[in-house]
Backbone as JSON Lines, residues from 0, in Angstrom:
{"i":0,"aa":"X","n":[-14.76,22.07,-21.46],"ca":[-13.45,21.48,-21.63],"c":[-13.61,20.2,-22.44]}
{"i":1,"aa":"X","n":[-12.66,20.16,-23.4],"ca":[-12.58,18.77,-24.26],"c":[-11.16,17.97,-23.88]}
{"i":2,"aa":"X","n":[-11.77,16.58,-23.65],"ca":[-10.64,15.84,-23.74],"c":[-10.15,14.95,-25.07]}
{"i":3,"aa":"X","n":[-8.93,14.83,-24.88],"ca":[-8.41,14.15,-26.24],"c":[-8.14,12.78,-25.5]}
{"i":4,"aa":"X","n":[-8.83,11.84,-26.64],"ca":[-8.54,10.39,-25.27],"c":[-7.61,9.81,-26.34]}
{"i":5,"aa":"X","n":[-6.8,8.9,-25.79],"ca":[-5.64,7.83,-26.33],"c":[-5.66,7.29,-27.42]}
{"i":6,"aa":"X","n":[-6.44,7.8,-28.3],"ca":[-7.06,7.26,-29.84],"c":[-7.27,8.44,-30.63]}
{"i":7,"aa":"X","n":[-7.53,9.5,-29.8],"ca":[-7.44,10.83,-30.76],"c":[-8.53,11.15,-30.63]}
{"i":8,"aa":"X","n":[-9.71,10.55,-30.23],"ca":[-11.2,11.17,-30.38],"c":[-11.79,12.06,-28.9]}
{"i":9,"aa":"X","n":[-12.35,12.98,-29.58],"ca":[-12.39,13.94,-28.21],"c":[-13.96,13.93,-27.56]}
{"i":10,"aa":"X","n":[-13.96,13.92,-26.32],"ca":[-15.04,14.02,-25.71],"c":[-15.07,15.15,-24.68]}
{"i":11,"aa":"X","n":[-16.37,15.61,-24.46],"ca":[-16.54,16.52,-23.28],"c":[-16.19,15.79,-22.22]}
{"i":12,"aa":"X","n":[-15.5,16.86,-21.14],"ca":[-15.15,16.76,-19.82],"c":[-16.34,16.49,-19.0]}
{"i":13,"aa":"X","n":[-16.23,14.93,-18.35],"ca":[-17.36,14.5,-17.47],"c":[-16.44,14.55,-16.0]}
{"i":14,"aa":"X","n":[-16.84,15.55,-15.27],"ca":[-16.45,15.87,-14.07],"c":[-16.97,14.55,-12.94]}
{"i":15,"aa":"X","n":[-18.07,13.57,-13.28],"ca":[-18.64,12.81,-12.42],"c":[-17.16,11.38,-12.94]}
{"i":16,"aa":"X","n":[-17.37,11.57,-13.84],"ca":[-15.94,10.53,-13.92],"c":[-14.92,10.5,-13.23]}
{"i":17,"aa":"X","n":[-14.15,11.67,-12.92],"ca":[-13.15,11.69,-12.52],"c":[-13.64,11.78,-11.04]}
{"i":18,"aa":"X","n":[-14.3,12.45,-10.5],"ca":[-15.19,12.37,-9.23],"c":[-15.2,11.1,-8.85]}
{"i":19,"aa":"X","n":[-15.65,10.51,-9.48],"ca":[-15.99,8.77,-9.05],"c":[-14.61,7.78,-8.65]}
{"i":20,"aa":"X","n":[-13.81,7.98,-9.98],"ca":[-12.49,7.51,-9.67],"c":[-11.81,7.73,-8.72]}
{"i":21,"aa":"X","n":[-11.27,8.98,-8.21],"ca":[-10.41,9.68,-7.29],"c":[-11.74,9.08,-5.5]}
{"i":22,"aa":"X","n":[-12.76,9.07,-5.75],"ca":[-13.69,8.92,-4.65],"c":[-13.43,7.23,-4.4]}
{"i":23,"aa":"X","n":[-13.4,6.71,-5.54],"ca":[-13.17,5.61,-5.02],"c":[-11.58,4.79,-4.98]}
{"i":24,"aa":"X","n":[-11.02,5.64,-5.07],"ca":[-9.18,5.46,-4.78],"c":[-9.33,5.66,-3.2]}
{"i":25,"aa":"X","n":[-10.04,6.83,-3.05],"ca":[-10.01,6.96,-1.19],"c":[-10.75,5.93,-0.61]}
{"i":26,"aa":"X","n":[-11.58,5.84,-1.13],"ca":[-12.59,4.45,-0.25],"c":[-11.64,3.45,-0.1]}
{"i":27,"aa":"X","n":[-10.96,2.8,-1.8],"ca":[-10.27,2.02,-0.89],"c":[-9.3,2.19,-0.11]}
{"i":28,"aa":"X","n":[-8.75,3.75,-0.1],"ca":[-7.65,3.66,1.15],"c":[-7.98,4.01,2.68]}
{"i":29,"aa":"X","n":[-9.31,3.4,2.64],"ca":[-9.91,3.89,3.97],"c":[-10.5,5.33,4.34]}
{"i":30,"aa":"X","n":[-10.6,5.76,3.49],"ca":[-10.72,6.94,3.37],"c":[-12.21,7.44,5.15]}
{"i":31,"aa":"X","n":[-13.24,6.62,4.22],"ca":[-14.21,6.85,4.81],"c":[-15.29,7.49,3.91]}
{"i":32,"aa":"X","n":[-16.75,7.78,3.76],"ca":[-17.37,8.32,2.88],"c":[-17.92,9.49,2.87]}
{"i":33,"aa":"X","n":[-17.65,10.73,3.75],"ca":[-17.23,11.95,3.7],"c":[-16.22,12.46,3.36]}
{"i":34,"aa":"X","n":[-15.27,11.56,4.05],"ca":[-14.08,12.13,3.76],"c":[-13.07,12.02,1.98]}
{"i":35,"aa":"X","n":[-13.94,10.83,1.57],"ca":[-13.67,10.63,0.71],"c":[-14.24,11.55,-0.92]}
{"i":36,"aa":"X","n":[-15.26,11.93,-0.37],"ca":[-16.44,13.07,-0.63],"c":[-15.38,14.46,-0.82]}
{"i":37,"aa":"X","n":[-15.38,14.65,-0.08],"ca":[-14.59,16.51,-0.16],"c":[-13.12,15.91,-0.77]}
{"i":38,"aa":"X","n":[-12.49,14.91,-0.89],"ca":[-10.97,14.78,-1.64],"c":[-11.35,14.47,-3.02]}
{"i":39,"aa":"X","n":[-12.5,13.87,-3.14],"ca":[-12.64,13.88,-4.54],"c":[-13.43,15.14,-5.15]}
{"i":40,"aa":"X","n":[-13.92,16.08,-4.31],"ca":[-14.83,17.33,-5.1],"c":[-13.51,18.08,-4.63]}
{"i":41,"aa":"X","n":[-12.52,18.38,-3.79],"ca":[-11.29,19.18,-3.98],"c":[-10.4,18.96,-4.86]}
{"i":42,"aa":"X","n":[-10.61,17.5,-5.65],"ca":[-9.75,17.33,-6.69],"c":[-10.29,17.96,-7.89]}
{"i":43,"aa":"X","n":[-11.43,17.4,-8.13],"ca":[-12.2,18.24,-9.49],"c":[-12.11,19.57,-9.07]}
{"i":44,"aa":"X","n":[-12.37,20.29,-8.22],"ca":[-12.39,21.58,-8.2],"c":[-11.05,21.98,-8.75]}
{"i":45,"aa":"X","n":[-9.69,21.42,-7.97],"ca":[-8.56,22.59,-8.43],"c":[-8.01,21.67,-10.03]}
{"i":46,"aa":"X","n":[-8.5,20.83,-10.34],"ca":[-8.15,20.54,-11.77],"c":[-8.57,21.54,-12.81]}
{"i":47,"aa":"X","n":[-10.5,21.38,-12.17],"ca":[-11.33,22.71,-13.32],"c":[-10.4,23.95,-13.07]}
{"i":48,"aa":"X","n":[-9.68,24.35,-12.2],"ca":[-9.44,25.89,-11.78],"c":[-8.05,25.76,-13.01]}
{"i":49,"aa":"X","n":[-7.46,24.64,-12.94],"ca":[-6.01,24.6,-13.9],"c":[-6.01,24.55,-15.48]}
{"i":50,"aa":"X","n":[-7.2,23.78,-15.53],"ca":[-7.2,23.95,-16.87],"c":[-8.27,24.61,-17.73]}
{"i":51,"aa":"X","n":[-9.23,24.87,-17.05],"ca":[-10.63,26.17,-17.53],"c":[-10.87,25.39,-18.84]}
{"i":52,"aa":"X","n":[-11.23,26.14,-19.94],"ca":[-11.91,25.76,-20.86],"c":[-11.01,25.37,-21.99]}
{"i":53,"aa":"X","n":[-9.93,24.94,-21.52],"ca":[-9.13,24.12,-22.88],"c":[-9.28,22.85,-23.52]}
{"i":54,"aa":"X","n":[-8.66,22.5,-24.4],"ca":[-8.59,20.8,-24.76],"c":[-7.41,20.4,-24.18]}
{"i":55,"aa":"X","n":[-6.82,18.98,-23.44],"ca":[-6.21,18.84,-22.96],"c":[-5.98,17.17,-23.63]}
{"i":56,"aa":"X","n":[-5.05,16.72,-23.14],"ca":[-5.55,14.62,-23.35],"c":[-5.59,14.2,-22.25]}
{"i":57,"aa":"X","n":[-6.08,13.09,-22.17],"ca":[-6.16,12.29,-20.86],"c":[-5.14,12.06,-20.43]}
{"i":58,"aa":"X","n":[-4.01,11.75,-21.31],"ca":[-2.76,11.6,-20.43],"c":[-2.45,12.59,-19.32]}
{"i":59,"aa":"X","n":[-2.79,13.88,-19.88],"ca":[-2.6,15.69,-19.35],"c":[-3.19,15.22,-17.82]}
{"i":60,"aa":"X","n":[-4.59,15.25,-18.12],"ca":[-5.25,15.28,-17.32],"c":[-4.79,13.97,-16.17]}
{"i":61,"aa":"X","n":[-4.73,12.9,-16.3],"ca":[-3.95,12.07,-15.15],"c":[-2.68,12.03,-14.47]}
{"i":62,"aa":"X","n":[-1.95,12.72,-15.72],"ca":[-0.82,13.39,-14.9],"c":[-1.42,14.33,-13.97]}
{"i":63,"aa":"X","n":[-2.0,15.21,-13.82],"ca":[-2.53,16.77,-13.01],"c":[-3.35,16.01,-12.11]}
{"i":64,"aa":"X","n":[-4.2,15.71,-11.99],"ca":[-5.11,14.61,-10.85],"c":[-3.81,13.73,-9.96]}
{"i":65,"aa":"X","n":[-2.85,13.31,-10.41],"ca":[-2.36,12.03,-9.29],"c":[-1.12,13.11,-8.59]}
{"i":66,"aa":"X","n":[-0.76,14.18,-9.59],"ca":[0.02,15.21,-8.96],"c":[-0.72,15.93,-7.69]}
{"i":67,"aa":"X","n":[-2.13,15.99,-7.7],"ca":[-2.41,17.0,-6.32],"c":[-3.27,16.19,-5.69]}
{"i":68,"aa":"X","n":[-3.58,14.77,-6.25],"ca":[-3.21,13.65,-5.0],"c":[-2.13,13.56,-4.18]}
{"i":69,"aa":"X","n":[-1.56,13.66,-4.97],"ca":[0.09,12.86,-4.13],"c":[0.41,14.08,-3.22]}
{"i":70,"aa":"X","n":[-0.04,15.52,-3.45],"ca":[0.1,16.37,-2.58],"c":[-0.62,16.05,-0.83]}
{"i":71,"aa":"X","n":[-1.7,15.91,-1.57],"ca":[-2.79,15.48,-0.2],"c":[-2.55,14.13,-0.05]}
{"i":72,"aa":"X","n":[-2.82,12.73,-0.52],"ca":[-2.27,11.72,0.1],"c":[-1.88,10.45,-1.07]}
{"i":73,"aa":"X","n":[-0.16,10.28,-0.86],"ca":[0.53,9.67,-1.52],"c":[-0.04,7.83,-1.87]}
{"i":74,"aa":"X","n":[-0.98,7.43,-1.19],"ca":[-1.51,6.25,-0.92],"c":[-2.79,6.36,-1.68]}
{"i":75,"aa":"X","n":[-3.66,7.48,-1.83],"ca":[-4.58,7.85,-2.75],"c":[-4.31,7.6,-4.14]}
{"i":76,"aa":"X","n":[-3.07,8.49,-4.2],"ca":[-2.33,8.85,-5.49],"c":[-2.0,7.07,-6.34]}
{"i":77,"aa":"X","n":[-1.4,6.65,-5.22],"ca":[-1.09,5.35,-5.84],"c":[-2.04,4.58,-6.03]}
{"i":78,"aa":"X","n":[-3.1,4.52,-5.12],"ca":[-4.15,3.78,-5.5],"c":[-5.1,4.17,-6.99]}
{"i":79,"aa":"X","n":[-5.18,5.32,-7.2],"ca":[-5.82,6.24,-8.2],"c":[-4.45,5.8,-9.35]}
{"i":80,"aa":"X","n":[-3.45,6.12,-9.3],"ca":[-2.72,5.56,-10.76],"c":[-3.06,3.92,-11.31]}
{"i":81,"aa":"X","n":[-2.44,3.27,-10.08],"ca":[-2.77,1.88,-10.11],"c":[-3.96,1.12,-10.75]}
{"i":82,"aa":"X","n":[-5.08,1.82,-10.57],"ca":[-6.45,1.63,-10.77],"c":[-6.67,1.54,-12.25]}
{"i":83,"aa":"X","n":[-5.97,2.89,-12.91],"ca":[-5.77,3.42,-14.0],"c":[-4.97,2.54,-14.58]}
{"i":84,"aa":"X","n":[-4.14,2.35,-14.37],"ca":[-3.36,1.23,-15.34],"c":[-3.82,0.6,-15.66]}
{"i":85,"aa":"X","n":[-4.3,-0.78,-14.46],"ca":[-5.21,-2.05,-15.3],"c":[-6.53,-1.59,-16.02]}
{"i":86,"aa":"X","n":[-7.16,-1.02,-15.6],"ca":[-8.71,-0.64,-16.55],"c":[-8.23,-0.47,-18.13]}
């Protein structure tokens, strides 16, 4: 999978990135560090399952990540957008 980032230049899909981010949106919401573990490898998992081997942009892709946060937990979700903004 290729991403198109906010400038136009595309990079391969680093699954430990988004792993990391979403893992540490739960940490800080208390998550805990198992638990925070399986919400961030259930997130990469049903993202890879949505978008398989396409090009997508990052915008795509953060929309679809904070959407099946916010399914599982709305405080994640916000913490994980939030995060995203200032960086």
């Amino acid at each position: 999978m290729e991403i198109i980032k906010r400038h136009g230049r595309k990079e391969r899909f680093d699954e430990r990135k988004l792993y990391s981010s979403v893992y540490m949106a739960a940490l800080i919401a208390e998550y805990g560090e198992k638990r925070s573990e399986k919400l961030a490898s259930l997130a990469v998992k049903i993202l890879k399952k949505k978008v398989k081997n396409k090009t997508v942009t990052s915008d795509f892709l953060r929309k679809q990540i904070i959407a099946i946060l916010n399914k599982k937990d709305k405080e994640v979700a916000f913490l994980y957008r939030t995060h995203l903004d200032v960086s």
